[in-house]
N, C-alpha and C positions, 0 to 999 in steps of 0.2 A: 789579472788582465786589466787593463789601465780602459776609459772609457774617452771617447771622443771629449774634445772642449765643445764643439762647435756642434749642438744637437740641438730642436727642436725645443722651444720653450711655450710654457703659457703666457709670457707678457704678450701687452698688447701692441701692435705694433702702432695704432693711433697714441697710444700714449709717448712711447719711443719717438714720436713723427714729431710729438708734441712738445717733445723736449728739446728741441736741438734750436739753441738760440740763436742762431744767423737764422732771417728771415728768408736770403733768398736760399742758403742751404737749405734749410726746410723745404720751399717749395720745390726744388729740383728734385729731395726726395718723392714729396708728393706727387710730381709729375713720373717719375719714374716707379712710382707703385700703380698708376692709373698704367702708364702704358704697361708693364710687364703684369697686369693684371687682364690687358684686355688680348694680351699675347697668348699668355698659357690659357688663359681662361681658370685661373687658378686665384686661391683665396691665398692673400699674402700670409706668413710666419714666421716670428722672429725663430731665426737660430741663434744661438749663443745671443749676447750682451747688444749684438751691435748690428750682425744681417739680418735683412729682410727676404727672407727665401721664399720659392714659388715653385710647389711641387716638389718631388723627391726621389732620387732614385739612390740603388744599392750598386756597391762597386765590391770585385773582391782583394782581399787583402793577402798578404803572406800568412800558411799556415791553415789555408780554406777558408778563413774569418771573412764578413765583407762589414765595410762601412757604407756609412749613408750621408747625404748630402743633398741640398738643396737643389737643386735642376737650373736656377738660374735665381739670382738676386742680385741686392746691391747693398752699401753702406755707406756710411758717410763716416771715413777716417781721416784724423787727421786735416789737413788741405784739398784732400781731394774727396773725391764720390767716385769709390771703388765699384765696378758694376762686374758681375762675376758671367762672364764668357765659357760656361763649363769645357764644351766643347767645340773644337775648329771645325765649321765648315770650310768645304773646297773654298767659297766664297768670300772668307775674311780677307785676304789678303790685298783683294781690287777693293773690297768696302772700306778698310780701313785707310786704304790712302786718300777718302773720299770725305774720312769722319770727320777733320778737322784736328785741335790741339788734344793730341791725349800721348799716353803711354800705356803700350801692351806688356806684360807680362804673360805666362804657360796661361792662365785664366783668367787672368783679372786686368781688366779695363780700367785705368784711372784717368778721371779729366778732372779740371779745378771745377767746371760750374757748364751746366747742359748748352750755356751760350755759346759758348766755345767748341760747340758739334752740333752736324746736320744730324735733328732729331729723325728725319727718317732713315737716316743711312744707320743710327743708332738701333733705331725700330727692327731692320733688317737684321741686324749684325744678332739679337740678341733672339729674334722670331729662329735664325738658322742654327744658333748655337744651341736653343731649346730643339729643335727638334731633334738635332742630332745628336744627344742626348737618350731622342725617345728611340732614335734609329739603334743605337747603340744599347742599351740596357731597355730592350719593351717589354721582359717581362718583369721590373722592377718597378717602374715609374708610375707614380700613384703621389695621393694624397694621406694614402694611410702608412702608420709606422712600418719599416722594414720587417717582419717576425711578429707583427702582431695584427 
């Protein structure tokens, strides 16, 4: 049975932060671990190589299996700063017409650089999509491993 890419690591995510040479990329991250840190009320985590996750919950799979996954994070791929929207609230749909320059995907939020969106409408978008998250899996979502 094959195991997730995308799980929970020990790096640091200050080091991670630390490395990303565009200046203001870096900061956008930094800005975006302060807010989605003061959202969940959660201690950032890298998952895999490249997200910074916040919080976790379990999903199930085919075959009764479930995975697990971040509750909300971001990254900085490529051109843009992917920010991961797990779940839709009723309310994304007015908020996003409100964000400013980006592209939505099933989860994932991409903009080039935070100037380019109203950070509170961002603050929203990401406050509703964590919660309903917790609406959705609340006996899952935690800070500790799934099964352990």
């Amino acid at each position: 049975m094959s195991q997730a890419k995308t799980r929970p690591t020990d790096r640091s995510v200050e080091d991670h932060l630390a490395g990303i040479a565009d200046p203001v990329r870096r900061a956008d991250c930094e800005t975006l671990l302060a807010l989605m840190h003061r959202i969940t009320g959660r201690a950032a985590r890298m998952w895999g190589p490249r997200i910074v996750g916040f919080g976790r919950y379990a999903y199930p799979l085919a075959g009764g299996r479930e995975g697990e996954s971040c509750a909300t994070g971001f990254a900085a791929n490529g051109r843009d700063l992917s920010i991961y929207l797990v779940a839709e609230s009723p309310g994304r749909p007015e908020l996003l017409s409100r964000l400013g320059r980006h592209r939505m995907g099933k989860a994932c939020l991409s903009v080039r650089r935070l100037d380019d969106v109203d950070l509170l409408v961002l603050e929203r978008l990401i406050a509703e999509s964590y919660a309903e998250v917790g609406r959705r899996h609340p006996d899952s979502m935690s800070d500790a491993t799934i099964g352990g």
